[in-house]
DSSP file (Angstrom, degrees, kcal/mol; ACC not computed):
  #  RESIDUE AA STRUCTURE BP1 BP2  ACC     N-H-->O    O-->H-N    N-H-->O    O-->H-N    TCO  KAPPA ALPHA  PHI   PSI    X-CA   Y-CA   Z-CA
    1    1 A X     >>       0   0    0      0, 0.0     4,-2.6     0, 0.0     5,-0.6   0.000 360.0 360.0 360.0 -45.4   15.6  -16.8   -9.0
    2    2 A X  H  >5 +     0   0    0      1,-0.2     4,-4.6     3,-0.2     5,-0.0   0.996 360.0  53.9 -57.2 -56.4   16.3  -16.3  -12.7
    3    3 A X  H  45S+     0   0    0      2,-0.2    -1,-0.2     1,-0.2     4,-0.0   0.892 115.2  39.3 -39.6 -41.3   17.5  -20.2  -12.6
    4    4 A X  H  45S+     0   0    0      1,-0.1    -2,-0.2     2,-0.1    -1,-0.2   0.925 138.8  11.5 -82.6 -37.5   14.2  -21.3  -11.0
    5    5 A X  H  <5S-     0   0    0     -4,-2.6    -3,-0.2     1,-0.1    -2,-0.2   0.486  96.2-115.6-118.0   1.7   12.2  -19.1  -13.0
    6    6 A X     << -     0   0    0     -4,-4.6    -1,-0.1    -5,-0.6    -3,-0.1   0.191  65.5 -11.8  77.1 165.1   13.7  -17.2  -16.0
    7    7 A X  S    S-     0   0    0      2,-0.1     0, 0.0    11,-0.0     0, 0.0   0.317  75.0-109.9 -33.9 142.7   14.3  -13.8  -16.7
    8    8 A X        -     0   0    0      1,-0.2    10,-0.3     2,-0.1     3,-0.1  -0.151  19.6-125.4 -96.9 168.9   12.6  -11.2  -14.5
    9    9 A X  S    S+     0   0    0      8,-2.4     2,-0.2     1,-0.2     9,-0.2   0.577  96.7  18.4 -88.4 -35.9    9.4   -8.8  -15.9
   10   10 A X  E     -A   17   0A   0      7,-2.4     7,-1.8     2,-0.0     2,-0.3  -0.945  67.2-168.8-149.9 172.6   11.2   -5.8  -14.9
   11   11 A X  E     +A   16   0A   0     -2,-0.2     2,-0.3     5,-0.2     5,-0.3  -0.895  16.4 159.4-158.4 119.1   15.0   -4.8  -13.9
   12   12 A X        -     0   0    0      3,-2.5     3,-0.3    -2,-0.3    -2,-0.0  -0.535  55.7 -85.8-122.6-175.9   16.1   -1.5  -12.3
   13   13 A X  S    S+     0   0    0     -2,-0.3     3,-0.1     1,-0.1    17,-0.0   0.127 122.0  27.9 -56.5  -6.7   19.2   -0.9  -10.5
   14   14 A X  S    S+     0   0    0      1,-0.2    17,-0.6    17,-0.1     2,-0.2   0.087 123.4  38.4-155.5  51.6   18.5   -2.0   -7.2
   15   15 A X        -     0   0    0     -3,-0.3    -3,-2.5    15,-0.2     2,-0.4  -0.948  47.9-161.7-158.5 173.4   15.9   -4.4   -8.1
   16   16 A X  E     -A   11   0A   0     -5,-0.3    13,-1.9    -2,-0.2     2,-0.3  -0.973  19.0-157.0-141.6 148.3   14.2   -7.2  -10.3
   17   17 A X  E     -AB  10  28A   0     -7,-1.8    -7,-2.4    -2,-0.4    -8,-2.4  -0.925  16.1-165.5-134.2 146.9   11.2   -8.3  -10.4
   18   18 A X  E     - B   0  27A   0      9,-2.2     9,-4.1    -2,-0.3     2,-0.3  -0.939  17.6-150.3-131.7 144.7    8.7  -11.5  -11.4
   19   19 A X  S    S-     0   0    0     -2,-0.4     7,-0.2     1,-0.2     6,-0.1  -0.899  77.0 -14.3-106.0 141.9    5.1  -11.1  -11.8
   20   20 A X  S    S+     0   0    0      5,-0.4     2,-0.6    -2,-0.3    -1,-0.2   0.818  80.8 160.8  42.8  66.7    3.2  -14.4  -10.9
   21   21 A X        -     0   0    0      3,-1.4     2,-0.5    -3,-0.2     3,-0.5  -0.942  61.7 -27.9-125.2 110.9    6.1  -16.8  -10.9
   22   22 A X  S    S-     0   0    0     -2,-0.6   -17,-0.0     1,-0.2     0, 0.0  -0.740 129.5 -22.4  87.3-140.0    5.2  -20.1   -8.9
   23   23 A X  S    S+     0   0    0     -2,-0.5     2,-0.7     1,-0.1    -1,-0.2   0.200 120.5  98.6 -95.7  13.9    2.9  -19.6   -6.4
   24   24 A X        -     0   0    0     -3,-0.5    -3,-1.4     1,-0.1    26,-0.2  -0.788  58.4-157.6-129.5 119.9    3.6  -16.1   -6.2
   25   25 A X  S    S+     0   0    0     -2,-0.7    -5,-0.4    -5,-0.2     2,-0.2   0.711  89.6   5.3 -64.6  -8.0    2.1  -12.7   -7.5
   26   26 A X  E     - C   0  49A   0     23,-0.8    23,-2.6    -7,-0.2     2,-0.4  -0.642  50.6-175.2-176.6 152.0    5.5  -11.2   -7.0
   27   27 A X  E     -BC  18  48A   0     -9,-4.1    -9,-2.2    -2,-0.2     2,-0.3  -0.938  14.6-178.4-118.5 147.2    9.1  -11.6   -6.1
   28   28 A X  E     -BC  17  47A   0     19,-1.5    19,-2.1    -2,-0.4     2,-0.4  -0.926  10.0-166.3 -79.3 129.2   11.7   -8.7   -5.7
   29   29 A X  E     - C   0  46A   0    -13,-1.9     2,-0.2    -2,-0.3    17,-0.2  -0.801  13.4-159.7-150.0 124.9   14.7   -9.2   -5.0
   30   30 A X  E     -     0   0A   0     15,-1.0     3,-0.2    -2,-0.4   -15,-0.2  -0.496  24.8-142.5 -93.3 146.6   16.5   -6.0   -4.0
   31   31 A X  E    S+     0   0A   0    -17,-0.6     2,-1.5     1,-0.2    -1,-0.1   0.977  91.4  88.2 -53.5 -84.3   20.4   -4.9   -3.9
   32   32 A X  E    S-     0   0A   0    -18,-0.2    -1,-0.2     1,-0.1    -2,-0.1  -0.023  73.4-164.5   9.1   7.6   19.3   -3.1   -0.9
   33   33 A X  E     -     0   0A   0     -2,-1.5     2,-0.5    -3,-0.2    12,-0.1   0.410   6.9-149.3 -67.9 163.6   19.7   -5.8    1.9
   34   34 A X  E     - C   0  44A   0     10,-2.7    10,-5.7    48,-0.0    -1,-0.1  -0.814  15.3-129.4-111.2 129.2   18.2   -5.4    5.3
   35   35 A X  E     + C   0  43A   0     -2,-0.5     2,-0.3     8,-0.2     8,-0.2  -0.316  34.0 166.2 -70.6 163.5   19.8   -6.8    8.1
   36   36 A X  E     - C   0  42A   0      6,-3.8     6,-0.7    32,-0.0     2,-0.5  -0.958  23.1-158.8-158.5 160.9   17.5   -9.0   10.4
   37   37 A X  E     + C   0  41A   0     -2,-0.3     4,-0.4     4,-0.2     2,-0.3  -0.671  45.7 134.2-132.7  76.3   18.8  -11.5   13.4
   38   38 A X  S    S-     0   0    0      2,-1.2     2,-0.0    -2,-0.5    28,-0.0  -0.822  84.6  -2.4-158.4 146.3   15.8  -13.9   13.7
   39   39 A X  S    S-     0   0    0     -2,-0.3     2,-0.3    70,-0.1    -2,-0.1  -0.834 149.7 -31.4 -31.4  -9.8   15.9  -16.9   13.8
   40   40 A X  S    S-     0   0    0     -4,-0.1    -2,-1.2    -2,-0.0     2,-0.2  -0.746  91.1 -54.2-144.7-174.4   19.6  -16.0   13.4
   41   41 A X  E     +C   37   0A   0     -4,-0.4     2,-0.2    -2,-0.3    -4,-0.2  -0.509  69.0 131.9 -51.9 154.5   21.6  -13.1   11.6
   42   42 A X  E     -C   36   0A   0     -6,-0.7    -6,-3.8    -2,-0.2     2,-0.8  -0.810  55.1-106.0 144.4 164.8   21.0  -12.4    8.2
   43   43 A X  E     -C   35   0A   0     -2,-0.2     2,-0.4    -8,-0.2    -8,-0.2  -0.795  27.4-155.1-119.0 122.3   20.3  -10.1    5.4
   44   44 A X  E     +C   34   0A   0    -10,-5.7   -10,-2.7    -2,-0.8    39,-0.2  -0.651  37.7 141.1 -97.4 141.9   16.7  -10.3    4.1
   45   45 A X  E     +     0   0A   0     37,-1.5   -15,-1.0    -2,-0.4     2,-0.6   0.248  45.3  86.5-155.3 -22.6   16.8   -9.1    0.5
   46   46 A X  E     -CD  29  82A   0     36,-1.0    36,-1.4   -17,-0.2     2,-0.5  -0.777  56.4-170.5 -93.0 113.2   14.2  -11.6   -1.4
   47   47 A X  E     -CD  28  81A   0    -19,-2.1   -19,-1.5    -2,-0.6     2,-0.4  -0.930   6.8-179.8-100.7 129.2   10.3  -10.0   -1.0
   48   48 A X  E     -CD  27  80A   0     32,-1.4    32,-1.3    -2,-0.5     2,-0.3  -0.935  12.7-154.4-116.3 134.8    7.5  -12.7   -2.3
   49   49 A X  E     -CD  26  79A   0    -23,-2.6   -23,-0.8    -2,-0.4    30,-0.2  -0.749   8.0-162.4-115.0-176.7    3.9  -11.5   -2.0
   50   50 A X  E     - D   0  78A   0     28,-1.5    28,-2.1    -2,-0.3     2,-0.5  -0.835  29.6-116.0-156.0 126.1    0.7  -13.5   -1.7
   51   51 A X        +     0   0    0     87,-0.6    89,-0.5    26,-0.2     2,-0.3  -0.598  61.2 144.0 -14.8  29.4   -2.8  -12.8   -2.2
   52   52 A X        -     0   0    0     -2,-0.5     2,-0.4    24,-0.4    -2,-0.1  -0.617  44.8-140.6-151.6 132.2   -4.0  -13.3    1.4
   53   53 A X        -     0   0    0     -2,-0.3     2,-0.7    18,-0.1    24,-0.1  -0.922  21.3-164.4 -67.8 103.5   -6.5  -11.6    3.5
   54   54 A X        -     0   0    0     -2,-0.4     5,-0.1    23,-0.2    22,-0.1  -0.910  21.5-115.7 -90.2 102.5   -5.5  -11.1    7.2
   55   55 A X        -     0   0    0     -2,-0.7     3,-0.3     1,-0.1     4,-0.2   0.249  16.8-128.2   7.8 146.2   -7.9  -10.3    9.9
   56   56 A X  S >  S+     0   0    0      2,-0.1     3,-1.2     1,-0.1     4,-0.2   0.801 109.5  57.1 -81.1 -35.2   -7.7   -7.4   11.3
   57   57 A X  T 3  S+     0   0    0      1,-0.2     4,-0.1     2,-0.1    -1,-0.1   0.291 104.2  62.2 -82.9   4.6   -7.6   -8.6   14.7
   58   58 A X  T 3> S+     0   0    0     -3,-0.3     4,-3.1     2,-0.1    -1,-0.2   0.517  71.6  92.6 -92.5 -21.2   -4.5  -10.7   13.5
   59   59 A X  H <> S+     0   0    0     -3,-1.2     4,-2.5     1,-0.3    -2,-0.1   0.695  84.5  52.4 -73.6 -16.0   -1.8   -8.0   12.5
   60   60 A X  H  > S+     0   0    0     -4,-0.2     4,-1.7     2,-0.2    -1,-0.3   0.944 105.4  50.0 -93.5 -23.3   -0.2   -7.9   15.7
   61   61 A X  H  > S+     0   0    0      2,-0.2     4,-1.8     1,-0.2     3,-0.4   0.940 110.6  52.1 -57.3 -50.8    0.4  -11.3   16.2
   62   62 A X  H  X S+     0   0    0     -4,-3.1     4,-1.2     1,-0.2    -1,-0.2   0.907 110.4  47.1 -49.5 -34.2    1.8  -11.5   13.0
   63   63 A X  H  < S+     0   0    0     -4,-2.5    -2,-0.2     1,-0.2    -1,-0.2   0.857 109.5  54.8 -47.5 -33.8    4.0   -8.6   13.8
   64   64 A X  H  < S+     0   0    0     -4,-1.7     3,-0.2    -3,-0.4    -1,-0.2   0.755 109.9  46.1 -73.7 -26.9    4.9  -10.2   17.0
   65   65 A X  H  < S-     0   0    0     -4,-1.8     2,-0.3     1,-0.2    -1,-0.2   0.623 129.9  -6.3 -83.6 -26.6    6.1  -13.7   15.2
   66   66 A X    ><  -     0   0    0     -4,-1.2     3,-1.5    -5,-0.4    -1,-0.2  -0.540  54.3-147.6-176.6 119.4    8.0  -12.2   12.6
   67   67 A X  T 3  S+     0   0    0      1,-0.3    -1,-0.1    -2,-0.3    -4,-0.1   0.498  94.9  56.0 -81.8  17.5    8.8   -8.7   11.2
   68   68 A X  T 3  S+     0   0    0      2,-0.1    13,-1.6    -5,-0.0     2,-0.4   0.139  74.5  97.1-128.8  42.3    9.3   -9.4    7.9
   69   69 A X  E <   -E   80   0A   0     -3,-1.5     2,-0.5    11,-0.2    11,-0.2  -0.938  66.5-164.1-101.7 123.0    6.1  -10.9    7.3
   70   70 A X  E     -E   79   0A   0      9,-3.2     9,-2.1    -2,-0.4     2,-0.4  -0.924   6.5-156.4-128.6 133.3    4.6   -7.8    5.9
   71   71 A X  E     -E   78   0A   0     -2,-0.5     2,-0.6     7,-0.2     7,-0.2  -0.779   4.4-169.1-102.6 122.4    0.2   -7.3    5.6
   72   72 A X     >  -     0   0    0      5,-2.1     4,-0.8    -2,-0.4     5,-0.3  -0.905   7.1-179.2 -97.2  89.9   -1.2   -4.9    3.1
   73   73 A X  T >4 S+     0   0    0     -2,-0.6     3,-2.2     1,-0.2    -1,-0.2   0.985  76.0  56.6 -58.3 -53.5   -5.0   -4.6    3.9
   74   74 A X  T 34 S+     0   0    0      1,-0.3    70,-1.4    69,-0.2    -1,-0.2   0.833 117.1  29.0 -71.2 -33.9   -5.9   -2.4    1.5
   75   75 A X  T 34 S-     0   0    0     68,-0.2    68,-0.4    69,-0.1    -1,-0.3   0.417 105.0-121.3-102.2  14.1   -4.7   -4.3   -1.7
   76   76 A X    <<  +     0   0    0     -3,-2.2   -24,-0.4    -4,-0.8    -3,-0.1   0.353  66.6 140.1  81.4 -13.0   -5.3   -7.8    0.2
   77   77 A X        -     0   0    0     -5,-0.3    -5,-2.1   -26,-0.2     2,-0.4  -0.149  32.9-170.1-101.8 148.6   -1.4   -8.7   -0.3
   78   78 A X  E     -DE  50  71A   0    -28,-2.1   -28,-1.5    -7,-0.2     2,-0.3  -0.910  16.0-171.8-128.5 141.9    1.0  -10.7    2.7
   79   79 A X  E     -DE  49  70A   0     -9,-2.1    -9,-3.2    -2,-0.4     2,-0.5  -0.953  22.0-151.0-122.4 165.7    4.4  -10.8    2.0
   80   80 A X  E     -DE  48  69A   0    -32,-1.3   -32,-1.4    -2,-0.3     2,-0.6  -0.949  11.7-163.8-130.3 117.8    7.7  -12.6    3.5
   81   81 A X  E     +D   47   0A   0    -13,-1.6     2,-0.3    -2,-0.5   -34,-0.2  -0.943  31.0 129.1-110.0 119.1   10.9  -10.8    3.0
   82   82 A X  E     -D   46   0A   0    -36,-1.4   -37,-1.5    -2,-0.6   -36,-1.0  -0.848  69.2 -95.5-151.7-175.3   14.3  -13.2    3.7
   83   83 A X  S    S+     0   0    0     -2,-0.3     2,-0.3   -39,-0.2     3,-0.1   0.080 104.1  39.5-107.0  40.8   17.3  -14.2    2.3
   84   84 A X    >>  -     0   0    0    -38,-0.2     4,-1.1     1,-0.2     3,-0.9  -0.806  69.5-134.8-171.6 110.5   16.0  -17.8    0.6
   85   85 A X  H >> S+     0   0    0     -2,-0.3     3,-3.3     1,-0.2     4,-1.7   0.936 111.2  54.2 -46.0 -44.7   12.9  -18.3   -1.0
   86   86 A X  H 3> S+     0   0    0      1,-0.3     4,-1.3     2,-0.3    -1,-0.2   0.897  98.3  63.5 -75.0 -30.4   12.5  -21.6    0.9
   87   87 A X  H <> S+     0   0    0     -3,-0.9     4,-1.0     1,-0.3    -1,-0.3   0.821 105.4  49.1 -66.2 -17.5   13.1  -19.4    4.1
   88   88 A X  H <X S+     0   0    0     -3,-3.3     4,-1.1    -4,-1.1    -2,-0.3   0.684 103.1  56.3-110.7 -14.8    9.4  -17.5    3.0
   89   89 A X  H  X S+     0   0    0     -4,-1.7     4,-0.6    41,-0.2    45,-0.3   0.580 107.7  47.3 -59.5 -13.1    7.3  -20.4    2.5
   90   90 A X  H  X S+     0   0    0     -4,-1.3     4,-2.9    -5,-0.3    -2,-0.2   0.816 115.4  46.8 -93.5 -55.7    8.2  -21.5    6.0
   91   91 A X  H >X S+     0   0    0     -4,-1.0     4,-2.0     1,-0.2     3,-1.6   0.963 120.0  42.5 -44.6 -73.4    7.3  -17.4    7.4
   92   92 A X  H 3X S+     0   0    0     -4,-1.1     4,-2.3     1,-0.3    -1,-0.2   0.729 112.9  48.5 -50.6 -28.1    4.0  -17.6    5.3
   93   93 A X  H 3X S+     0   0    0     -4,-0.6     4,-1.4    36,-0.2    -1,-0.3   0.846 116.0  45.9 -61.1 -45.6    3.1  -21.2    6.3
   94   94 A X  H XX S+     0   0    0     -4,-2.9     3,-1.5    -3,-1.6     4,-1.2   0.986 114.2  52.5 -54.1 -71.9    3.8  -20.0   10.1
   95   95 A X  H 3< S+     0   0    0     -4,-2.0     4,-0.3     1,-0.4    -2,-0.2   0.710 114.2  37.0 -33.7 -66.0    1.6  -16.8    9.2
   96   96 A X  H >X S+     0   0    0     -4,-2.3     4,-1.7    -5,-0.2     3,-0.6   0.814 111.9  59.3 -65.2 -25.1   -1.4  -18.6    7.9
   97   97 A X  H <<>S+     0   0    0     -3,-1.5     5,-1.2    -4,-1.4     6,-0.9   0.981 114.4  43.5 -72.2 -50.0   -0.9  -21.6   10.8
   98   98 A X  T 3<5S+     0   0    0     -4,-1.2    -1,-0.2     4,-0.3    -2,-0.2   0.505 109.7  54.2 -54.6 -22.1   -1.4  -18.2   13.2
   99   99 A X  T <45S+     0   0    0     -3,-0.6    -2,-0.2    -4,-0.3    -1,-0.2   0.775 111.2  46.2 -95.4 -33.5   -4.5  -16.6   11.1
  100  100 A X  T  <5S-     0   0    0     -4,-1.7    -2,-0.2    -3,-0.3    -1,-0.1  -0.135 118.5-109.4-110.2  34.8   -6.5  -20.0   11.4
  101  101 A X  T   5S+     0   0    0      1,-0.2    -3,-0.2    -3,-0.1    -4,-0.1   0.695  82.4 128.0  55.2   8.5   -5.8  -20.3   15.1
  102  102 A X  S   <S-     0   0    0     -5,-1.2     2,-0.3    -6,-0.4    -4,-0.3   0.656  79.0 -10.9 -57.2  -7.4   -3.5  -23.3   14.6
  103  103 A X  S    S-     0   0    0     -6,-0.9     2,-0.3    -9,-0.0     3,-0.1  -0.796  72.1-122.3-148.8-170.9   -0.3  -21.7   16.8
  104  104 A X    >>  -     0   0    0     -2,-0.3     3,-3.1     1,-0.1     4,-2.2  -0.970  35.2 -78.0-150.8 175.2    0.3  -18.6   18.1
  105  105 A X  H >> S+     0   0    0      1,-0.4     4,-3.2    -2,-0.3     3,-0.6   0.616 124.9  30.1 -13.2 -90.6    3.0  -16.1   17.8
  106  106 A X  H 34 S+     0   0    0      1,-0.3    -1,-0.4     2,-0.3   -45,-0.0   0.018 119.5  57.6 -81.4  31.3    5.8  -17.3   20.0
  107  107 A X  H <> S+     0   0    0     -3,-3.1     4,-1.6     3,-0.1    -1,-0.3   0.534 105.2  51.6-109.0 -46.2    4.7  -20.8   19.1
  108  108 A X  H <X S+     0   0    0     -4,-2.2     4,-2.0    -3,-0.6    -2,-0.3   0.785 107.4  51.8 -40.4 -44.4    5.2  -19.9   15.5
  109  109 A X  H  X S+     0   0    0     -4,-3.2     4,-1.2    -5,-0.5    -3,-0.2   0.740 110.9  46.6 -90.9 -21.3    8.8  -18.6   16.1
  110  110 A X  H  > S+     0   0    0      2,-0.2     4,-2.6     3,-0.1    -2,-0.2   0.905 114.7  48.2 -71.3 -45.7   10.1  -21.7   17.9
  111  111 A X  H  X S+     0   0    0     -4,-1.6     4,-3.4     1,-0.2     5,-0.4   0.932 111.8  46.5 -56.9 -47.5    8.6  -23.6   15.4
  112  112 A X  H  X S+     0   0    0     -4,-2.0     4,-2.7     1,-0.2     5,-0.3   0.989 108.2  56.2 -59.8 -51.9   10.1  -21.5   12.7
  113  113 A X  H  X S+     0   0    0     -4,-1.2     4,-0.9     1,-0.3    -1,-0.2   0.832 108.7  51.1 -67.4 -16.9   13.8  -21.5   14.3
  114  114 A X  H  X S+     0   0    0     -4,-2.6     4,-0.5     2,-0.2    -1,-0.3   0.920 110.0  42.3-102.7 -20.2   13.7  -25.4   14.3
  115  115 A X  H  X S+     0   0    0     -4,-3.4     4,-2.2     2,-0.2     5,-0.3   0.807 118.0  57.7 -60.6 -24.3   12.6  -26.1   10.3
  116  116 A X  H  X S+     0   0    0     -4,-2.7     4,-2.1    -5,-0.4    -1,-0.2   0.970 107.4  44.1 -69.6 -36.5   15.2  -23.3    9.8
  117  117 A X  H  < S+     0   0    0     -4,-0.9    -1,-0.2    -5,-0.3    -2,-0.2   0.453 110.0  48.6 -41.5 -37.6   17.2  -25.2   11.4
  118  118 A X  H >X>S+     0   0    0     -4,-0.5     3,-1.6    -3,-0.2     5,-1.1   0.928 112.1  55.7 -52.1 -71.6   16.4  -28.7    9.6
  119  119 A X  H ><5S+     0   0    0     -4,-2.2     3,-1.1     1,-0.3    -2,-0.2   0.784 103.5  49.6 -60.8 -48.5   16.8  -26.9    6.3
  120  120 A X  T 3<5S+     0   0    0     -4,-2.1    -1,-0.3    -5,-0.3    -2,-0.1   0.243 111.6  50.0 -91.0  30.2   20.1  -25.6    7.0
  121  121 A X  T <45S-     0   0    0     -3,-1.6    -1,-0.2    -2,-0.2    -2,-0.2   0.527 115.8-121.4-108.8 -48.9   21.1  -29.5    8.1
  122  122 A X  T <<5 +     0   0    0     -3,-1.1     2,-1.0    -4,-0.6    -3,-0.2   0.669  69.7 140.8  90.1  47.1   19.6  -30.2    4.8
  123  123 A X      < +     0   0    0     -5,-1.1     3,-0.2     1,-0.2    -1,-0.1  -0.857  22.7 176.9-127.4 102.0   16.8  -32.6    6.6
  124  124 A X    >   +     0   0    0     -2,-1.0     3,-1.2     1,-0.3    -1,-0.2   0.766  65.8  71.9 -86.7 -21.8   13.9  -31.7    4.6
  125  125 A X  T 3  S+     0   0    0      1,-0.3    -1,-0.3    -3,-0.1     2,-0.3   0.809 102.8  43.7  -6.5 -61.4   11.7  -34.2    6.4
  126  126 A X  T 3  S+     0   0    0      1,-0.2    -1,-0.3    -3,-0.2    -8,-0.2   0.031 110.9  45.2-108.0  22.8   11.8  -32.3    9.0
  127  127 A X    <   +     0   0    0     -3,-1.2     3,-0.3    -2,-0.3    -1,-0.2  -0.558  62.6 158.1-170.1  67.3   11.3  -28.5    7.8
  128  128 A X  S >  S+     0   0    0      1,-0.2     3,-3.8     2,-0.2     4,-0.2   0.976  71.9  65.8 -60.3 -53.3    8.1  -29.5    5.3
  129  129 A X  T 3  S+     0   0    0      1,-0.3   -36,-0.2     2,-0.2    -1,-0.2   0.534  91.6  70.2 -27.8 -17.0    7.1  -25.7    5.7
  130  130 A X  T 3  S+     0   0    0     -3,-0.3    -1,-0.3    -6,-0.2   -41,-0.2   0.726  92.6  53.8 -82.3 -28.1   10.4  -25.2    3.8
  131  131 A X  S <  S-     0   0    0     -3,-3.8     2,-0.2     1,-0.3    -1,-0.2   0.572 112.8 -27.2-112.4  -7.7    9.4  -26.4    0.8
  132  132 A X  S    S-     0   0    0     -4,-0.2    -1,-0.3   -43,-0.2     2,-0.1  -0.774  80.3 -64.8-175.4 158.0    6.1  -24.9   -0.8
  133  133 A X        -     0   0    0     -2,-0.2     4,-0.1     1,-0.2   -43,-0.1  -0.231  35.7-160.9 -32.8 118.3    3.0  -23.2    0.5
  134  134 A X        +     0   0    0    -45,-0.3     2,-0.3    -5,-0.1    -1,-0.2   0.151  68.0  69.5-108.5  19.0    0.8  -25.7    2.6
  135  135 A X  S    S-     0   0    0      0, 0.0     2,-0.5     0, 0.0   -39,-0.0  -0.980  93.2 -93.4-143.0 147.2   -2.6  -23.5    2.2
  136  136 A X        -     0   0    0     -2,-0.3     2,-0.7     1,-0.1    -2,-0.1  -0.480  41.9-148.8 -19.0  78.2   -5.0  -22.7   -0.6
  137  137 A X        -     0   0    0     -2,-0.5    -1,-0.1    -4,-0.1   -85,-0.1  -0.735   2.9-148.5 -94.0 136.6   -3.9  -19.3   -2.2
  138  138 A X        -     0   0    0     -2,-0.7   -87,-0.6   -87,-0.1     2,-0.3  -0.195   4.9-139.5 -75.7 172.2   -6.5  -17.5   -3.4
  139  139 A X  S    S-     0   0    0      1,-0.5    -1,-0.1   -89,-0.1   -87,-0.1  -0.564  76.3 -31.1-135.7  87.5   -5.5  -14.9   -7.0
  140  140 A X  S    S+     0   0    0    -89,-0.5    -1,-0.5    -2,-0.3   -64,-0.1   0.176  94.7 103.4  88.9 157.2   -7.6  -11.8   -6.0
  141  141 A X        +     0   0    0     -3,-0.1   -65,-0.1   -89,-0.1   -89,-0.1   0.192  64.9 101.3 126.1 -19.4  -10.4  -11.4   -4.3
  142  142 A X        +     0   0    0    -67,-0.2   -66,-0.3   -91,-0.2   -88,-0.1   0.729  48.9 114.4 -69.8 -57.9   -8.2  -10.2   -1.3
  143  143 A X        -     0   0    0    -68,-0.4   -68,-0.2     1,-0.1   -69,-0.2   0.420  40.2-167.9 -35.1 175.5   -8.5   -6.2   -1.3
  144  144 A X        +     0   0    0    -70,-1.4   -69,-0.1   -91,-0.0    -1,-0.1  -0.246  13.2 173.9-168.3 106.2  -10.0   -4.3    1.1
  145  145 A X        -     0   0    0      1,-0.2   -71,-0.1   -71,-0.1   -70,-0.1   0.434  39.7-146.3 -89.5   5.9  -10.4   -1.0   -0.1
  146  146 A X        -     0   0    0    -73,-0.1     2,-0.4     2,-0.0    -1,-0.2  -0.173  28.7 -58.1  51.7-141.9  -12.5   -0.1    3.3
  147  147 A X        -     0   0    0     -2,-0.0     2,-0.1     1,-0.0     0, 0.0  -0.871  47.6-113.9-144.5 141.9  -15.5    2.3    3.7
  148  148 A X        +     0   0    0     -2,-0.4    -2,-0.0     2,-0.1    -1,-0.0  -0.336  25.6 179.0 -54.3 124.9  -15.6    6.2    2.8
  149  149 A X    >   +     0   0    0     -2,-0.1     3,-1.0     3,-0.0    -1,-0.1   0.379  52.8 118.2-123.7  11.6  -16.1    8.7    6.0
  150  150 A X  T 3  S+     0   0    0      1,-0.3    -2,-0.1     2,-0.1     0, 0.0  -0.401  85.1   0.4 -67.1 121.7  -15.8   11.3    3.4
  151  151 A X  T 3         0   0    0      1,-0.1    -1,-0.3    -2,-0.0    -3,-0.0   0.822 360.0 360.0  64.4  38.8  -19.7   13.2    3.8
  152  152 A X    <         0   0    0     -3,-1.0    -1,-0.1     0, 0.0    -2,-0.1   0.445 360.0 360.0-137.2 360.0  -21.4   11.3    6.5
């Protein structure tokens, strides 16, 4: 990360962090890793957020395609947590292909396990998703801070 983007905005001791580096309102990448065996084993340990609005009526199909695509409603935010940046432009490309009713879930996760698959071949023809964000991200505008039941 540092290589692609230079020295991090913040540094703790079991993390670092870039604000708005790329296409992305923030990267962590934490000591901490978390194991995860989809599409294979690995340890996911890079988190990238997004701006992004999810349906509501979407969050479980994204759970169901991939757990470490993780939805914040209230501050608008998606993120992709894995061990490869390239490996979270592919999640989040899936994610949105699943929010505009291009795929669905387990149509998303085949799809993902063969560009993962490309990419580790190193036939980037074939695993486009691999290589940057293929949708319009918006920078704010996202939230959704919902409705007060507080006195009604």
């Amino acid at each position: 990360m540092t290589q692609k983007y230079g020295p991090p905005n913040e540094a703790t001791p079991s993390r670092v962090i870039w604000l708005n580096n790329g296409p992305w309102k923030e990267t962590i990448v934490y000591k901490e890793e978390t194991q995860h065996d989809f599409p294979k084993p690995h340890k996911d340990h890079i988190k990238q957020f997004i701006d992004y609005k999810v349906p509501i009526g979407k969050f479980d199909q994204l759970a169901e395609f991939d757990g470490s695509v993780i939805v914040d409603r209230t501050k608008g935010e998606t993120a992709a947590r894995c061990d490869k940046e390239e490996m979270n432009f592919l999640a989040l490309n899936l994610a949105n292909d699943i929010v505009i009713n291009k795929t669905n879930a387990q149509q998303a996760r085949k799809e993902y396990g063969q560009q993962a698959m490309a990419l580790m071949k190193q036939e980037i023809q074939s695993a486009p998703y691999t290589q940057a964000l293929k949708f319009n991200v918006p920078r704010g505008g996202t939230a959704d801070p919902d409705k007060s039941t507080i006195g009604m």
